[in-house]
SENULO-189365 format. One record per residue: residue in three letters; x, y, z of N, C-alpha, C in turn. Coordinates in steps of 0.1 Angstrom, whole numbers. Each point is the difference from the previous one (the first is absolute). Layout:
BEGIN
+------+-------+-------+-------+-------+-------+-------+-------+-------+-------+
! rest !    nu !    nv !    nw !   cau !   cav !   caw !    cu !    cv !    cw !
+------+-------+-------+-------+-------+-------+-------+-------+-------+-------+
!  ALA !     X !     Y !     Z !     X !     Y !     Z !     X !     Y !     Z !
...
+------+-------+-------+-------+-------+-------+-------+-------+-------+-------+
END
This chain:
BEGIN
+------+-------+-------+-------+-------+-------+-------+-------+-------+-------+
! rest !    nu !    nv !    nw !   cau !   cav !   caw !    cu !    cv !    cw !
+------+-------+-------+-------+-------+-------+-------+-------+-------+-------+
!  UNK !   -96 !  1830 !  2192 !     9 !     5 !   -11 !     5 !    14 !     5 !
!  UNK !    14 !     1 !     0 !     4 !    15 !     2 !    -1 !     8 !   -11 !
!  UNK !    -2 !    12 !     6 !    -3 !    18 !   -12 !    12 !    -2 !    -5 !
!  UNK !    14 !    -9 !     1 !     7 !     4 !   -11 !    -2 !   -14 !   -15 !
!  UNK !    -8 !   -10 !     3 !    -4 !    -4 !    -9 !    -8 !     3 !    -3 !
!  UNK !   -16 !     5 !     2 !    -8 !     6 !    -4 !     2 !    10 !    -6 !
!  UNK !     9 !    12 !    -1 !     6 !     8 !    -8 !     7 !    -5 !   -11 !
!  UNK !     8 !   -12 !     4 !     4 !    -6 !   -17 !    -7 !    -9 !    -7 !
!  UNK !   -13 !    -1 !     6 !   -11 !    -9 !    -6 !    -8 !    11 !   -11 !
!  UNK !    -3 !    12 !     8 !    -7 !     8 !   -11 !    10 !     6 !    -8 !
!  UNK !    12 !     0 !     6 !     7 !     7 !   -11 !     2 !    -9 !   -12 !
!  UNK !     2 !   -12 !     5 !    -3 !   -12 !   -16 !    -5 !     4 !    -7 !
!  UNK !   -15 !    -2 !     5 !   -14 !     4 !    -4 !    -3 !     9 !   -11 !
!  UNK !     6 !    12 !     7 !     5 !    15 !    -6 !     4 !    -3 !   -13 !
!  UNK !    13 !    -3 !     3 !     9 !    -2 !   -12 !    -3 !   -12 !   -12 !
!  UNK !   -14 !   -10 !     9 !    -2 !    -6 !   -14 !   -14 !     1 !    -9 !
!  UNK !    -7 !    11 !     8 !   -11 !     6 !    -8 !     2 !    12 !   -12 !
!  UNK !    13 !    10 !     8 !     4 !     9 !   -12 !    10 !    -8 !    -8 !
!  UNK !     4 !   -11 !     2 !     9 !    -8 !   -12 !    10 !     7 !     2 !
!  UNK !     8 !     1 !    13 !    12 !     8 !     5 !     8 !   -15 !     5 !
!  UNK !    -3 !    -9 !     2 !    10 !   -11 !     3 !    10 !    -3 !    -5 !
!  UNK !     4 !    -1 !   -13 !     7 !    -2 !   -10 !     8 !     5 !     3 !
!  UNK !    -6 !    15 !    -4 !    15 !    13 !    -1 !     7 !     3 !    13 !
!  UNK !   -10 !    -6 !     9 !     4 !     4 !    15 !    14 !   -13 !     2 !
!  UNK !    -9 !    -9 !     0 !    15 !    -9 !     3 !    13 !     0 !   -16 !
!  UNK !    -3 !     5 !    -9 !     9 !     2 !    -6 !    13 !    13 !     3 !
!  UNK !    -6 !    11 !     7 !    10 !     8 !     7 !     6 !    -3 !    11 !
!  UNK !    -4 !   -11 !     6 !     0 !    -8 !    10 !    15 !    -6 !    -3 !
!  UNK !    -4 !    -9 !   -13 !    19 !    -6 !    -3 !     7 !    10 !    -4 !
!  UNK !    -2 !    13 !    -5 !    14 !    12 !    -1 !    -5 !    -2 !    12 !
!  UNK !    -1 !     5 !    11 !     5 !     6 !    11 !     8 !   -13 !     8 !
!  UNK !     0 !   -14 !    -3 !     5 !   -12 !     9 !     8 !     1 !    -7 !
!  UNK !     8 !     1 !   -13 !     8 !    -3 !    -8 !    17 !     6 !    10 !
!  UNK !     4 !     9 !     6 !    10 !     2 !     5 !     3 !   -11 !    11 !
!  UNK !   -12 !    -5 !    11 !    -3 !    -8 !     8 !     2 !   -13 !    -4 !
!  UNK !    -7 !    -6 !   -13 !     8 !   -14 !    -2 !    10 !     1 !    -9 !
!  UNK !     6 !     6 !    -7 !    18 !     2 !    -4 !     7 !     0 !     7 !
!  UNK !    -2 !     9 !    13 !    11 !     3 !    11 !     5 !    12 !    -9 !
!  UNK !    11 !     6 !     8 !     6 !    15 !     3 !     7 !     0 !   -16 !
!  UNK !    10 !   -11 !     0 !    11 !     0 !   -12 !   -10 !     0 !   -11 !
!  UNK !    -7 !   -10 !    -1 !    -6 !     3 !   -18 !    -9 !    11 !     0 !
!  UNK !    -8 !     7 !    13 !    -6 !    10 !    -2 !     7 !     9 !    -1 !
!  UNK !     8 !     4 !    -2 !    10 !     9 !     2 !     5 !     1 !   -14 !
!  UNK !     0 !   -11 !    -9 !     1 !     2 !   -16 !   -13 !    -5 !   -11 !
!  UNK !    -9 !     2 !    10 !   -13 !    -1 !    -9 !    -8 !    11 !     7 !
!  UNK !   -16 !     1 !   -10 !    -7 !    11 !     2 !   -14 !    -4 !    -6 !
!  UNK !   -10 !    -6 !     6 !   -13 !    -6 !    -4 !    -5 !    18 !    -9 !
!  UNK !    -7 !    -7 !   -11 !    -5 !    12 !    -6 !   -14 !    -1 !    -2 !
!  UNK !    -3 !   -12 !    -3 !   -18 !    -3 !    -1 !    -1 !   -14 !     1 !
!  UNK !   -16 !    -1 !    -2 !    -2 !   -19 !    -3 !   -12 !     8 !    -5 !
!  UNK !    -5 !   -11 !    -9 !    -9 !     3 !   -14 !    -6 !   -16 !     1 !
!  UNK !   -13 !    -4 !     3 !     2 !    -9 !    -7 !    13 !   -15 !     3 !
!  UNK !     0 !     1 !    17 !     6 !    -9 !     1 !    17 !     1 !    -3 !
!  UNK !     1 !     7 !    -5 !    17 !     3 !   -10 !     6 !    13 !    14 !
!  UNK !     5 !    -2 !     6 !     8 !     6 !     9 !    12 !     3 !    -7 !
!  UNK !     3 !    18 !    -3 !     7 !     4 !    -8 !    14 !     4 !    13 !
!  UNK !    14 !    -2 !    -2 !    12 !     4 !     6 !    11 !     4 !    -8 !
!  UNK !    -1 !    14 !     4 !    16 !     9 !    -4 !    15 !    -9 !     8 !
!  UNK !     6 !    -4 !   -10 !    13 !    -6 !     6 !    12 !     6 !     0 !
!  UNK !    11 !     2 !     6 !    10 !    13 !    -1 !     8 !    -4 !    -9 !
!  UNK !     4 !   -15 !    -5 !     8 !    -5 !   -10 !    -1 !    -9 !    -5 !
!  UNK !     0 !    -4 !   -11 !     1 !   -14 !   -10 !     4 !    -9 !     5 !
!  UNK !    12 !    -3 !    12 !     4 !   -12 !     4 !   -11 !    -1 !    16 !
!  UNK !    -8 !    13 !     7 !    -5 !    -4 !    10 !   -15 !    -5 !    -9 !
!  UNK !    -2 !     1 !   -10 !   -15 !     0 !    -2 !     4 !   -15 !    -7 !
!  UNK !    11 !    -6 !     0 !     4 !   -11 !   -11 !    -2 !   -13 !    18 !
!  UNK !     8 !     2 !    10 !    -4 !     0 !    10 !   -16 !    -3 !     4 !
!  UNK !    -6 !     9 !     1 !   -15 !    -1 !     4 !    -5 !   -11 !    -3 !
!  UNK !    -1 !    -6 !   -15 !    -4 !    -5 !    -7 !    -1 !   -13 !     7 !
!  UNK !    13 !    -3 !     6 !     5 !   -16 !     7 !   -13 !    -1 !    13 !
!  UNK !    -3 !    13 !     5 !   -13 !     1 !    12 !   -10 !     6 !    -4 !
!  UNK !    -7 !     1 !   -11 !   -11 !     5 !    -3 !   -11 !   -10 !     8 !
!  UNK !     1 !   -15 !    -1 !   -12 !    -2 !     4 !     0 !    -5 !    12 !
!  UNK !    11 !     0 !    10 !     1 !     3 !    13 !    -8 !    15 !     8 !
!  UNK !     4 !     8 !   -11 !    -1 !    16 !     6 !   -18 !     1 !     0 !
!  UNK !    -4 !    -9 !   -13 !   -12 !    -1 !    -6 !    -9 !    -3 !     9 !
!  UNK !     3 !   -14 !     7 !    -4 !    -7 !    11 !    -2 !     9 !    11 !
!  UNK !    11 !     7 !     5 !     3 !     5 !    14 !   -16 !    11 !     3 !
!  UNK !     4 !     6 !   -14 !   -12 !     7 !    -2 !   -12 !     0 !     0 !
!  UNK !    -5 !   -10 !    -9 !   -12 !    -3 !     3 !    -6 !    -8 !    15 !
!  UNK !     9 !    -7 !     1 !    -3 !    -4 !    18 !     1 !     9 !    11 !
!  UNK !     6 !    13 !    -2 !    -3 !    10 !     9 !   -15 !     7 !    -7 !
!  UNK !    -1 !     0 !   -10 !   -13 !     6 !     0 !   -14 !   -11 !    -2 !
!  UNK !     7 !   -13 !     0 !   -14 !   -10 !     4 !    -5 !    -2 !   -10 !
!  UNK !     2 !     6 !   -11 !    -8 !    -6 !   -13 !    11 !     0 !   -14 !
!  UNK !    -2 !    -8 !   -12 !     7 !     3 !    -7 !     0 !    11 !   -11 !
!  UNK !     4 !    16 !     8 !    -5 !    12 !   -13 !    11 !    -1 !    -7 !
!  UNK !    16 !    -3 !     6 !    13 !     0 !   -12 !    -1 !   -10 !    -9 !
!  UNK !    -2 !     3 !   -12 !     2 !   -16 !    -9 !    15 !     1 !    -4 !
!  UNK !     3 !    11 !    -6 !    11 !     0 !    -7 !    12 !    14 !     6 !
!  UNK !    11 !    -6 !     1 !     6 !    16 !     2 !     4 !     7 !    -9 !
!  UNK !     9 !     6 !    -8 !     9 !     4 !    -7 !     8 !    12 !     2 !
!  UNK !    12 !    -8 !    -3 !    12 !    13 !     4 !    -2 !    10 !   -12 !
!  UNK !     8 !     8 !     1 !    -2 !    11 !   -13 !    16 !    11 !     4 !
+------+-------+-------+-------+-------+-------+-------+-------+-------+-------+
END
């Protein structure tokens, strides 16, 4: 086994003894969120939290957030398979 898996083995570990998993991969989708939108819709959105599965996004206008809606569970998808588990349940534009 290489030291760079054994470093993400304890850091699992780590993370699932103080009950840090969750929140960990939950900041995990704000930070992928510009990465699976691509440049243009990140560029008129703005991830603000996830609560609870509910991934909250600032949208720049009523017709882009009216938009989103048609890829929510594409975007939903993209997401959770970059982070390997299912933390997004739900999105919502705002």
């Amino acid at each position: 086994m290489s030291d760079f898996s054994q470093l993400s083995d304890s850091l699992d570990r780590m993370l699932d003894e103080f009950q840090l998993q969750k929140p960990f991969q939950q900041s995990k989708a704000i930070e992928l969120w510009d990465v699976v939108v691509g440049e243009k819709l990140a560029s008129k959105t703005e991830p603000i939290k996830i609560e609870h599965g509910k991934l909250m996004i600032r949208v720049s206008s009523p017709a882009w957030r009216n938009e989103l809606q048609f890829h929510k569970e594409k975007i939903k998808s993209d997401l959770n398979e970059r982070l390997g588990k299912q933390i997004v349940q739900t999105i919502i534009f705002m």
